[in-house]
DRENDO-821247 format. One record per residue: x, y, z of N, C-alpha, C, O, CB in turn. Coordinates in steps of 0.2 Angstrom, whole numbers, plus 5000, padded with zeros to 4 digits. Glycine has a CB too. Layout:
<sites>
XYZXYZXYZXYZXYZ;...
</sites>
This chain:
<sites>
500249304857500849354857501449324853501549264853500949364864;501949374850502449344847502949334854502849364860502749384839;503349284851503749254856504249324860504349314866504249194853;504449394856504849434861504249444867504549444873505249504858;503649444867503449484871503249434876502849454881502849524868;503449364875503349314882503449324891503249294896503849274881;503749394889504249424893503649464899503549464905504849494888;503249494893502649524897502049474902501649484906502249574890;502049454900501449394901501649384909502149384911501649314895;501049374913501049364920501349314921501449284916500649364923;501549264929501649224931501049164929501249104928501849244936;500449184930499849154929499749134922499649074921499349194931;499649184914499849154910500349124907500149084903499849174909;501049124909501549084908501349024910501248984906502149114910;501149004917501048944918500548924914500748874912500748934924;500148934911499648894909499748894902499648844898498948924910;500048954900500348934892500648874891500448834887500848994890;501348854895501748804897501348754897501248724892502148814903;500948734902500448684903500148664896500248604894499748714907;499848714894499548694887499948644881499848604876499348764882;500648684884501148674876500948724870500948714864500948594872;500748784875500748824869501448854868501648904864500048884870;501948824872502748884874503048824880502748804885502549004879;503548824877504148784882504448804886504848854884504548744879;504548764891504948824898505648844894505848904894505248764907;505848794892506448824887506448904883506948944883506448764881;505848924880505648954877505549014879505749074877505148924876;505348994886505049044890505649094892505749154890504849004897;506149034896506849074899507249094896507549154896507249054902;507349054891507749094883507449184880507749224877507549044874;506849194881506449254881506749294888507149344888505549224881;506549264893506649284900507549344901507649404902506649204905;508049284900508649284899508749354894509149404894508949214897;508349324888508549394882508349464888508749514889507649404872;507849464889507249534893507949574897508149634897506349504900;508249504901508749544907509349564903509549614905509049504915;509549544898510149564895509949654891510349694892510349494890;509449654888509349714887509149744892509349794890509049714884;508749754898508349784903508949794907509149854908507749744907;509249744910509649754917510149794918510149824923509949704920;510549794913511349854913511049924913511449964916511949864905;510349954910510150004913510050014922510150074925509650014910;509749954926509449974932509749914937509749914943508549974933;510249864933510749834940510349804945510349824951511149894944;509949774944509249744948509649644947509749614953508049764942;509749614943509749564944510749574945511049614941509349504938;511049544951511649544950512249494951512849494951511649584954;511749444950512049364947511749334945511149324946512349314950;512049304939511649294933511649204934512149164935511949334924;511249194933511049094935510749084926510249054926510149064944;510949114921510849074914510749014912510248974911511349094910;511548994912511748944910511348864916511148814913512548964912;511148874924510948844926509948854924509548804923511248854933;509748914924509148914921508948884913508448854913508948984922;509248874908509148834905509248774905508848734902509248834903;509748754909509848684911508848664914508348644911510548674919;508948684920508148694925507548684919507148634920508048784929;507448734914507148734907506948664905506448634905507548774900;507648664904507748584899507348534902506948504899508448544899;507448534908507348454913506448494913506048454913507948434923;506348544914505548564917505148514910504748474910505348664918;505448554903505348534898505248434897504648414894505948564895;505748404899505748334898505248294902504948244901506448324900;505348324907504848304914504148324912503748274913505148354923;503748374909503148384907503048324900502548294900503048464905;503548324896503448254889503448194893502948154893504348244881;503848184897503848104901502848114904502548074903504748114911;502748164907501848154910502048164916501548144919501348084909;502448184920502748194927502148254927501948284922503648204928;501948264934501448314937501848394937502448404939501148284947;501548434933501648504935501448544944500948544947501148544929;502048574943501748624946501648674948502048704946501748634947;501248714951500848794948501448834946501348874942500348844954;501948834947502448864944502848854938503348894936502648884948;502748774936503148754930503248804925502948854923502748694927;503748794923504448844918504248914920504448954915504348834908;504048934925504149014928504549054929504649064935503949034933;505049084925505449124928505449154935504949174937505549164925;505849164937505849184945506549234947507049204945505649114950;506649284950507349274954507249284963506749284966507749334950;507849284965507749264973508249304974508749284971507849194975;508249354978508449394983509349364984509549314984507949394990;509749424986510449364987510649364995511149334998511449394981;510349394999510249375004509949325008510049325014510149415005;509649255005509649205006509749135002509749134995509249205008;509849095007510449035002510149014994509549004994510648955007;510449004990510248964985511048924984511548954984509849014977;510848844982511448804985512048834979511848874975511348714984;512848824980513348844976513448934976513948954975513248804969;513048964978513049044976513049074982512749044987512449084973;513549134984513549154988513049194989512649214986514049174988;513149204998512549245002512949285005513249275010512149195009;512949355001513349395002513049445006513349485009513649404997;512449445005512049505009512249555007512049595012512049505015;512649595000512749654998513249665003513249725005512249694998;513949615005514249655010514949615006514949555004514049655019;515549675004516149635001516649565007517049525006516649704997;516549595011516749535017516449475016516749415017516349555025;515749465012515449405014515249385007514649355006514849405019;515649385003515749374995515949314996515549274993516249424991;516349294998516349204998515949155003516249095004517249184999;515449165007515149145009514749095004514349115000515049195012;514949035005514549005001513648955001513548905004515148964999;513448965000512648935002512848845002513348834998511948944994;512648785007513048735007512148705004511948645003513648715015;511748745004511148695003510548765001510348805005510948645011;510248754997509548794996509048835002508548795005509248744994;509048885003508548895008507848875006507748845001508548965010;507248885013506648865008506348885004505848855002506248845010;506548955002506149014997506448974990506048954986506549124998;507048964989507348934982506948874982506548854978508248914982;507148824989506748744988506148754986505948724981506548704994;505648804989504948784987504848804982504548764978504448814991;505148874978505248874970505448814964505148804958505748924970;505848784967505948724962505448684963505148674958506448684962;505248654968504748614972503848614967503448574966504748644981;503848694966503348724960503348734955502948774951503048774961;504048704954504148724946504448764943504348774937503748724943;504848824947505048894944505548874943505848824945505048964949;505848934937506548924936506748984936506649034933506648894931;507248964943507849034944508549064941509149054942508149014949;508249114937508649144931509049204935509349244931508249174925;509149204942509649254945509449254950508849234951509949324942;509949314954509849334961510049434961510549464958510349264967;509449454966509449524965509749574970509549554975508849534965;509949604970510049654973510149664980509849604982509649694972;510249694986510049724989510549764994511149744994509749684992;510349804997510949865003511349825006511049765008510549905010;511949825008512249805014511849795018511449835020512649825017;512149715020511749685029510649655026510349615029511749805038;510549715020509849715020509549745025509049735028509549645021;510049825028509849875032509549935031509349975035510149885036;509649935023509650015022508650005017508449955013510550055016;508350045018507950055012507950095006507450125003507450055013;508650075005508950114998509550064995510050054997509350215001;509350044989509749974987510349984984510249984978509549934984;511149984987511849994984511949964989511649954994512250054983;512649944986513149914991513849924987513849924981512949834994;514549914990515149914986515249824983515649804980515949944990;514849804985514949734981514549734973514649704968514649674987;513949784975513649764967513449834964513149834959512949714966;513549874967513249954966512649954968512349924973513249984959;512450014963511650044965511150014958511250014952511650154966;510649994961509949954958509550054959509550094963509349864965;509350034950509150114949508250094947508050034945509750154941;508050144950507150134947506950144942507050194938506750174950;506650094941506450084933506150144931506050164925506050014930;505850174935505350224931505650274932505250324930504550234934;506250304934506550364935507150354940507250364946505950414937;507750334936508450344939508650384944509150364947508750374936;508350434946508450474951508150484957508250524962508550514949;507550424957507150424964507550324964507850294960505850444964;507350324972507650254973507150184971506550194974507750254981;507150154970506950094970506750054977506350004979507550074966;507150104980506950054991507050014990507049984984506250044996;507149994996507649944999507149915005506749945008508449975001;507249845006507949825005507849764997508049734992508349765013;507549794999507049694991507049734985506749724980505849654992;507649804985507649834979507649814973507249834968508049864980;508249754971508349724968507549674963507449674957508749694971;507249654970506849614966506349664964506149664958506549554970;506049714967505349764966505749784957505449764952505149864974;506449824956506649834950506349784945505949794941507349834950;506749734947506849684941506249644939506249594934507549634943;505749654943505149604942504849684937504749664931504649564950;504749744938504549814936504649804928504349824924505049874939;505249774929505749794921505649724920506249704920506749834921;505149684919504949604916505449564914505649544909504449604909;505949574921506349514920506149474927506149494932507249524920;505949414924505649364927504749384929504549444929506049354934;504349324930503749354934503649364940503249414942503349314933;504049324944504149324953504649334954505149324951504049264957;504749374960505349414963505149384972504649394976505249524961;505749364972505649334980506149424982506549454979506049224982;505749444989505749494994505849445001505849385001505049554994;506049495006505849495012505749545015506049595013506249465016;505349555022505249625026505349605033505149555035504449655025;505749655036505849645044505649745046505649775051506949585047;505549775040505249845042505249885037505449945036505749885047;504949845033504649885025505049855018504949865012504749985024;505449805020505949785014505549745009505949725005506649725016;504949725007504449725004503949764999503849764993504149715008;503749815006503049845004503449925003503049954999502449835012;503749955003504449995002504449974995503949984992505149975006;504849944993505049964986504549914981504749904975505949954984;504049874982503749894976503149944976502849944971503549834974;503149974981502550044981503250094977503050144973502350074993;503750084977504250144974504250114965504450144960505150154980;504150044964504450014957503650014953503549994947504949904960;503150024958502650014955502149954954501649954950502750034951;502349894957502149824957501849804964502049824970502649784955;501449754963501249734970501749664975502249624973500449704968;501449654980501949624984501249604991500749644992502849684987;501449544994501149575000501749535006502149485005500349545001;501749565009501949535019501649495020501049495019501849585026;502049445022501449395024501349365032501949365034501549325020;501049355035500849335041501649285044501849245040500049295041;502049305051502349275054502349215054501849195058502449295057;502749155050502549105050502249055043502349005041502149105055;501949105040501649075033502349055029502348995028501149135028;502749095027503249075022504049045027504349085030503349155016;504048985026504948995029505349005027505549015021505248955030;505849015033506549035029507048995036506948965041506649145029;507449015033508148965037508748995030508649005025508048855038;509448985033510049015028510348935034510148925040510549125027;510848905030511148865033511948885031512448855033510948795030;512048945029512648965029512549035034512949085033513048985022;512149035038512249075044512649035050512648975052511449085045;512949075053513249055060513149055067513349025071513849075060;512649105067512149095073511349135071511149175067512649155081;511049105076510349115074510249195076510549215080509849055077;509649225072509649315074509349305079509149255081509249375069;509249375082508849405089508249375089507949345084508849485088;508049395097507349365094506749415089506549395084507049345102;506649475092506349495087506249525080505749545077506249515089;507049505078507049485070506749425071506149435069507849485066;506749365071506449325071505349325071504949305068506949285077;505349355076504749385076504449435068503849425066504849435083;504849465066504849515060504849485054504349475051505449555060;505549465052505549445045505349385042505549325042506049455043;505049425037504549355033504749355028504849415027503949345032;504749305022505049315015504149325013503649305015505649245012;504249355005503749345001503949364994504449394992503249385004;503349354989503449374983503249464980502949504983502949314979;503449454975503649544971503349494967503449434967504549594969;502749534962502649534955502249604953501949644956502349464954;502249584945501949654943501249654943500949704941502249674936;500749594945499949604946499849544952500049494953499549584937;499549574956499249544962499049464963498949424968498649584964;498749434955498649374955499249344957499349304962498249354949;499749364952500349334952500749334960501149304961500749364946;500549384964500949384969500349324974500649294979501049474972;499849314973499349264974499749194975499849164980498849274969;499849174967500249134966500849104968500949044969500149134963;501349154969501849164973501849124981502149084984501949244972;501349184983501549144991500949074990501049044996501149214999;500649044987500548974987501248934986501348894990500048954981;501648964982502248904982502748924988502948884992502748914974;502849004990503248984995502849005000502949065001503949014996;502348965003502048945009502348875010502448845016501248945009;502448855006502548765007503048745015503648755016503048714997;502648705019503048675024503948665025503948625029502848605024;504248685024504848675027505148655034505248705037505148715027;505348585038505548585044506048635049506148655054505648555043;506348625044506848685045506648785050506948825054506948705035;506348775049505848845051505448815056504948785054505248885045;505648815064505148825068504648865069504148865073505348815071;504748905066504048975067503348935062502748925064504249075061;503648905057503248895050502548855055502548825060503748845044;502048895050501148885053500748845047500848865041500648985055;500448795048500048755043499548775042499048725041500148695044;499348875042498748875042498548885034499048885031498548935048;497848885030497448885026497548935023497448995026497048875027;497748945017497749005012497349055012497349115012497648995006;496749015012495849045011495549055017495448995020495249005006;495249105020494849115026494149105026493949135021494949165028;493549085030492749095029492949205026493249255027492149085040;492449175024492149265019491649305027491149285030491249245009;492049355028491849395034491049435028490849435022492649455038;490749455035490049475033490249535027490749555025489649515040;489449555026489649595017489049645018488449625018489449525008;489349715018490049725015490649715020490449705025490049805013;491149715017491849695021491949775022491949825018492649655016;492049775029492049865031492949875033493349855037491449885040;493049925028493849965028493950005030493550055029494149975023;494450005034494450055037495150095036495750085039494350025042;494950175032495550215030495650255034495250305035495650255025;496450225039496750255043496950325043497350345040497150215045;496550365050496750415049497550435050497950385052496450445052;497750485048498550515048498550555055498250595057498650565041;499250535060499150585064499550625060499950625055499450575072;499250705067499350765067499750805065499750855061499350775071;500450755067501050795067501450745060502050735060501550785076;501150715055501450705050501550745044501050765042501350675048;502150755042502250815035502150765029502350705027503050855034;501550805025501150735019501250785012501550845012499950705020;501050755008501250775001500350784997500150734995501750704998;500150834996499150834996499350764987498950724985498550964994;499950784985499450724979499550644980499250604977499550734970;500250634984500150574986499550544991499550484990500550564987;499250574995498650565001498050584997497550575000498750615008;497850614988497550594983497450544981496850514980497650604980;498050524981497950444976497850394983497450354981498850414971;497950384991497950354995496950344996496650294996498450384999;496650404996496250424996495750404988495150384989496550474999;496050404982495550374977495650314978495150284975495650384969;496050264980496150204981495750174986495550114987496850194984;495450224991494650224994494350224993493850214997494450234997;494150254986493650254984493350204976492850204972493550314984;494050164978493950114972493750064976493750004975494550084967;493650074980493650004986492950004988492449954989494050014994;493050094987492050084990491750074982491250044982491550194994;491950094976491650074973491649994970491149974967491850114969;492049964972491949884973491349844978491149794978492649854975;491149894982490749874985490849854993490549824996490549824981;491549884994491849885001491549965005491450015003492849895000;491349925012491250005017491750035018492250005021490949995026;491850115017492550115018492250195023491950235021493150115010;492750175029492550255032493350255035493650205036491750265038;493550315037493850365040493950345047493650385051493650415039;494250305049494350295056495150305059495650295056494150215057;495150315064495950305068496150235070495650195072496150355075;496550205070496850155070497250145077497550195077497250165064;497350115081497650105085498550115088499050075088497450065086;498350185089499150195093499750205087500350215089499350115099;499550205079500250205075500750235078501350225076500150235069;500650285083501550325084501850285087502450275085501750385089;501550245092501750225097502050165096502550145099501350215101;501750115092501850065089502650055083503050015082501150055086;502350125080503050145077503650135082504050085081503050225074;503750175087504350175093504450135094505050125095504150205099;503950065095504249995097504549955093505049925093503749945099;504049965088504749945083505349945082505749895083504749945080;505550035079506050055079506650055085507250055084505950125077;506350065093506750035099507149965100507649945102506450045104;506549945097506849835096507249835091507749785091506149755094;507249865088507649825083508149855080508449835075507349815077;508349915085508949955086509249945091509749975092508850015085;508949915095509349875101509549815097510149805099508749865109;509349775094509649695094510249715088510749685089508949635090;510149775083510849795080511249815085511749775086510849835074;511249885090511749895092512049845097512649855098511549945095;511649765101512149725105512049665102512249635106512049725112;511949635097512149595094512449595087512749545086511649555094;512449655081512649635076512949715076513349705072512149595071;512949775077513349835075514049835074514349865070513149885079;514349785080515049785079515449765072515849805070515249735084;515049685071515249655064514849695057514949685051515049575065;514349735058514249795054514849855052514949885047513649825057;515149865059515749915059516349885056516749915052516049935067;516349815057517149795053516949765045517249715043517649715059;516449785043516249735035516049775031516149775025515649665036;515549845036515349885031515649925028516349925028514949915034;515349975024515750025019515550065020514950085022515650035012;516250125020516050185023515550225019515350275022516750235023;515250215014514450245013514150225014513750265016514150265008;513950155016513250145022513250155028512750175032512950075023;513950145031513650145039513250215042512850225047514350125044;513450245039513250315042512450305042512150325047513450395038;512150275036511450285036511250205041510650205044511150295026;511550155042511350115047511650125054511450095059511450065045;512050165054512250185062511450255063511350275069513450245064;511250275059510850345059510050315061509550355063510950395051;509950235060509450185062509550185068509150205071509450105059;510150155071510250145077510050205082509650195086510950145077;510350275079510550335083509850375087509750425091510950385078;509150335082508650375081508150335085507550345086508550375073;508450295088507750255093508150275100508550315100507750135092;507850225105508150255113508150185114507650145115507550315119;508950155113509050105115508950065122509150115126509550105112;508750005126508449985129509049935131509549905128507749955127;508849935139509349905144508949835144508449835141509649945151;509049795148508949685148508149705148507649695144509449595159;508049765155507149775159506849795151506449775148506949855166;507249855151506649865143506549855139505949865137506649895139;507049815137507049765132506549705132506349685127507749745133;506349665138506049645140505149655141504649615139506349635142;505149735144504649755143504249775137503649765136504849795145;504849805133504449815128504349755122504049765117504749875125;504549705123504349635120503849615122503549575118504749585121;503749625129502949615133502349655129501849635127502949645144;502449725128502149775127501949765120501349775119502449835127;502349725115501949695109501549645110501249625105502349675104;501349625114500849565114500049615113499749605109500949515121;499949655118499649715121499349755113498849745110500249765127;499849785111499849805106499449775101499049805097500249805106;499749705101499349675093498749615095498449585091500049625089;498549625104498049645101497349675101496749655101497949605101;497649755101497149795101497049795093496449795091497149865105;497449785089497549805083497149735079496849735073498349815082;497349665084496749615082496049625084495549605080496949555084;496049655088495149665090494749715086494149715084494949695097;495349755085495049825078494749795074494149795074495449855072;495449745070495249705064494549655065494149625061495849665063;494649655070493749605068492949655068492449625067493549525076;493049715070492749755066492849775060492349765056492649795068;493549805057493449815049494049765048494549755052493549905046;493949725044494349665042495049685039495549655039493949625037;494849745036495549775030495349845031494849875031495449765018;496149875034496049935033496749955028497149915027496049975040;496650025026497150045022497550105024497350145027496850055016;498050105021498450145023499150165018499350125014498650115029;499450215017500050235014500450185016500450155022500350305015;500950185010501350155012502150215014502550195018501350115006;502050285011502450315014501950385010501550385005503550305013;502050445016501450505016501750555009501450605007501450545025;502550535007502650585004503050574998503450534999502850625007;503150594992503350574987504150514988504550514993503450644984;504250464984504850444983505450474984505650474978504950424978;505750494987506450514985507050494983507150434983506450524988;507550514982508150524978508450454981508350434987508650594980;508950414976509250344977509650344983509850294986509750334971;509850414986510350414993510150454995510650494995511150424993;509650474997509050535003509450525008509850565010507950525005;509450445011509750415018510450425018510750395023509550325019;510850455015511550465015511650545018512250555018511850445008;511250595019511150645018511250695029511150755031510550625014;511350645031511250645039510850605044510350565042511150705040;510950615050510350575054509750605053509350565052510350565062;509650685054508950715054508450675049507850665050509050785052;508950655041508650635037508550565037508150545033508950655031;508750535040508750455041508050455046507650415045509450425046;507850505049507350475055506850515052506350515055507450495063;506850565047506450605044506050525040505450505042506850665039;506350505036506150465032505650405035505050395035506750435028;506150385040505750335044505150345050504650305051506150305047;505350395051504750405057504250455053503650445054505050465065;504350495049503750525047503450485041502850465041503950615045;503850485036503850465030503450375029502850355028504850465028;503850345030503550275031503450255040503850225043503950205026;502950285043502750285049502450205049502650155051502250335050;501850225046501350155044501750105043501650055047500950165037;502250095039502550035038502949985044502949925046502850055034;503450055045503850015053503249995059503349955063504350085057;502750035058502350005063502149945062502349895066501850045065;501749925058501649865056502049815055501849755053501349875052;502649805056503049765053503249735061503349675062503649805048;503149765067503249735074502649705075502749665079503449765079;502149725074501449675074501649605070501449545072500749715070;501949615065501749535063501249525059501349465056501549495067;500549575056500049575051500349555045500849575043499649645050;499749505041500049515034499749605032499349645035499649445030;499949615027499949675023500249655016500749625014500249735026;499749695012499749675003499749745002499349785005499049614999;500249754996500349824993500349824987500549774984500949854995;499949894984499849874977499649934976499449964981499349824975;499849974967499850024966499350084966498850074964500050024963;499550124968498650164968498750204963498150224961498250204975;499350244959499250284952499850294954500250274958498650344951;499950364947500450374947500450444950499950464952500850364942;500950484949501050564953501050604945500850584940501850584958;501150654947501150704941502150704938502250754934500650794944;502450674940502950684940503150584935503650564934503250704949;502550564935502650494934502850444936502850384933502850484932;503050444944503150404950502650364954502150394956503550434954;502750294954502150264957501950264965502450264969502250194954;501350274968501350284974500750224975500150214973501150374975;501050174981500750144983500450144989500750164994500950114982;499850114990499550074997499550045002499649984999499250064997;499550025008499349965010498749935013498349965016499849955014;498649885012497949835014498149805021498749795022497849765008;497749785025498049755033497749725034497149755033498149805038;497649655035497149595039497449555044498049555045496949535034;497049535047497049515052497649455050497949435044496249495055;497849425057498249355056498049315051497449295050498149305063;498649285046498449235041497849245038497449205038498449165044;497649305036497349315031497349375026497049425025496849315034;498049335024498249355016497949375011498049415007498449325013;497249325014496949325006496249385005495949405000496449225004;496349425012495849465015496349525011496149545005495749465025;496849545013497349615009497349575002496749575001498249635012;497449554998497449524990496849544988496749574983497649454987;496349524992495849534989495549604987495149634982495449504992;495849634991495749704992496149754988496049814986495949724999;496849724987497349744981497149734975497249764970497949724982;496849684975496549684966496149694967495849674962496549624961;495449724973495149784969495249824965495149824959494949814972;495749864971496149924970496449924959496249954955497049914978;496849874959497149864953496549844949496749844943497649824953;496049834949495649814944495549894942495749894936494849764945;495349944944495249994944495950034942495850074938494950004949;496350024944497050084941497450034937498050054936497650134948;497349984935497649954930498449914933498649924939497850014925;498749864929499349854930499949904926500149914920499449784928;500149934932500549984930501249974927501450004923500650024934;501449934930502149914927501949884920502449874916502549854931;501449864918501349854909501449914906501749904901500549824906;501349954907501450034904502150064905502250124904500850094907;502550034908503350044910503650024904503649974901503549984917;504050084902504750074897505150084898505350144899504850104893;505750034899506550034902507050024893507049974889506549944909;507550084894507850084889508350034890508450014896508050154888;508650004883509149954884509649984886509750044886509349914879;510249944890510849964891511249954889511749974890511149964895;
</sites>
């Protein structure tokens, strides 16, 4: 390839190109750096720019490969990283202009383990105030626009990164999900991503001042955005790596024994009372039958309890904002988000010390009927939301529309996100409107490699979509 098009090249080829010496990390990011300077002023996806430090990074990756020093799978990779956790000297502003000088006093482990493998961090991305909305603006950096069409959203909260990895600035896009901030917007940006199991990837901010609730801590996991499944493969090898820091963090194995063959999938049925979209639950639906055509059992089963499981979620974690963090959301936020994160709040049936407890008991129960499923069908699939993308500010629109989106719209998602399952999301086509509509894959505990596998079925068969993505310069 001539050198502009370096840009395109996966995380997987770039590594190995580099390796060879067929292209120097220098090479690489100088390419990289060009892509966002033309790409980004259209869609506002990277919103600090680390240039000047990513060539530096270049240089030395460069020096250190001539010296014979050991690579690492991600040597001279561009990458960017979310600005809601620390990367040392840059603020952790969390998209909120209150916390603009908040400064990072040290690397979280999503940045550590990136250098640790060799990436080089050429910015940091996007995201809603707080990292509450799944629609990505804020008055500190504006609005991250979708690469495939300006007027549907990009989602949130990892909006930034699903954009900007879409529009081939950088290969890896570090995300996090504590209730679809993941599997959300690269199902809307058209790239894959997976959730990874509680515990696999660490995290810690050391410019945090008290530790979160407990079942955000239970919830959010950091993981990688990229535009083909291998690469998001590769991604969570680097940020799995050990950190002490993270007491959740689990030293379990990438790769699992190969369950019996065929691997029986299971496409979860829809309840009753959801409003669906017939060509997006087409494409949900040919996405099962690339599965079966790979040689996966795939049958039509119901799934355990999704309403219900949805409710637990959306009650915990609207109880932990309304008494631990809504106050300092009222004095920092901007009068265009809070309505749509007071309308999170407003939409669950907040729980007193018993309920609260209760229903923390109730998730154990829960997850594991949903593990005993899984050892009948190992991967099941599911939408990632039942009805087309909507507009950059749908969620600004009232509460009806806030709980519309969430409860009906991405059901599947919030539910899953209080279980703790890994889940891997990956495109299943586009609509007739040209917007991408993605899936999700669901495996058991720490077995990531069970949904990837399943997602790059899926993509061997509908292609990488974000290679067919044109983003005009700005």
């Amino acid at each position: 390839m001539a050198d502009g098009e370096i840009w395109r090249w996966s995380a997987v080829e770039t590594a190995r190109a580099i390796a060879a010496r067929q292209v120097s990390a220098e090479e690489v990011t100088a390419v990289c750096l060009a892509r966002k300077a033309q790409a980004n002023p259209e869609i506002n996806a990277v919103v600090v720019d680390l240039a000047d430090a990513a060539m530096a990074a270049a240089r030395a990756a460069d020096r250190a490969q001539a010296a014979g020093q050991p690579l690492g799978p991600l040597h001279g990779v561009p990458v960017t990283v979310k600005i809601n956790v620390d990367v040392k000297g840059q603020a952790n502003s969390n998209g909120v202009v209150g916390l603009a000088d908040v400064i990072a006093p040290s690397d979280a482990p999503v940045p550590a383990n990136f250098r640790k493998a060799g990436a080089v961090i050429v910015g940091l991305t996007n995201t809603p105030e707080f990292s509450f909305r799944a629609f990505t603006s804020n008055a500190l950096h504006g609005l991250t626009r979708n690469p495939w069409d300006p007027a549907i959203t990009c989602g949130g909260s990892s909006g930034g990164a699903a954009a900007s990895v879409a529009a081939g600035i950088g290969c890896i896009a570090h995300g996090n999900d504590i209730g679809g901030s993941l599997r959300w917007p690269a199902a809307c940006c058209g790239v894959a991503t997976i959730k990874p199991t509680l515990g696999r990837t660490p995290a810690y901010n050391e410019s945090a001042t008290v530790e979160r609730p407990p079942m955000a801590q239970l919830m959010s996991v950091q993981g990688p955005i990229a535009r083909e499944v291998a690469d998001v493969r590769l991604g969570l090898q680097a940020l799995a790596q050990r950190d002490p820091r993270d007491p959740w963090w689990v030293p379990a194995p990438l790769e699992g024994p190969p369950p019996p063959k065929p691997i029986k999938v299971a496409l979860a049925k829809l309840p009753d009372d959801l409003v669906t979209d017939p060509e997006v639950l087409g494409l949900v639906r040919r996405a099962a039958d690339h599965l079966a055509d790979a040689g996966y059992a795939v049958s039509e089963v119901e799934v355990p309890d999704i309403t219900g499981t949805w409710h637990l979620w959306c009650d915990l974690i609207a109880t932990e904002i309304a008494t631990v963090q809504l106050d300092g959301i009222r004095k920092l936020g901007s009068p265009e988000s809070l309505p749509a994160i007071e309308g999170l709040v407003r939409m669950a049936n907040l729980l007193d010390q018993a309920g609260y407890m209760q229903a923390m008991a109730s998730r154990a129960g829960r997850l594991r009927q949903w593990l005993m499923f899984l050892e009948e069908h190992p991967v099941i699939l599911a939408p990632v939301s039942v009805r087309p993308t909507p507009a950059f500010d749908a969620d600004l629109k009232g509460d009806e529309a806030v709980y519309s989106f969430f409860q009906n719209d991405l059901r599947f998602v919030g539910a899953l996100s209080v279980l703790g399952l890994p889940v891997a999301t990956v495109p299943a086509g586009l609509t007739a409107a040209g917007h991408p509509v993605g899936v999700q894959l669901i495996a058991s505990r720490y077995r990531e490699d069970l949904a990837l596998d399943a997602a790059q079925a899926i993509e061997a068969r509908v292609g990488v979509l974000a290679n067919t993505l044109t983003v005009r310069s700005g």
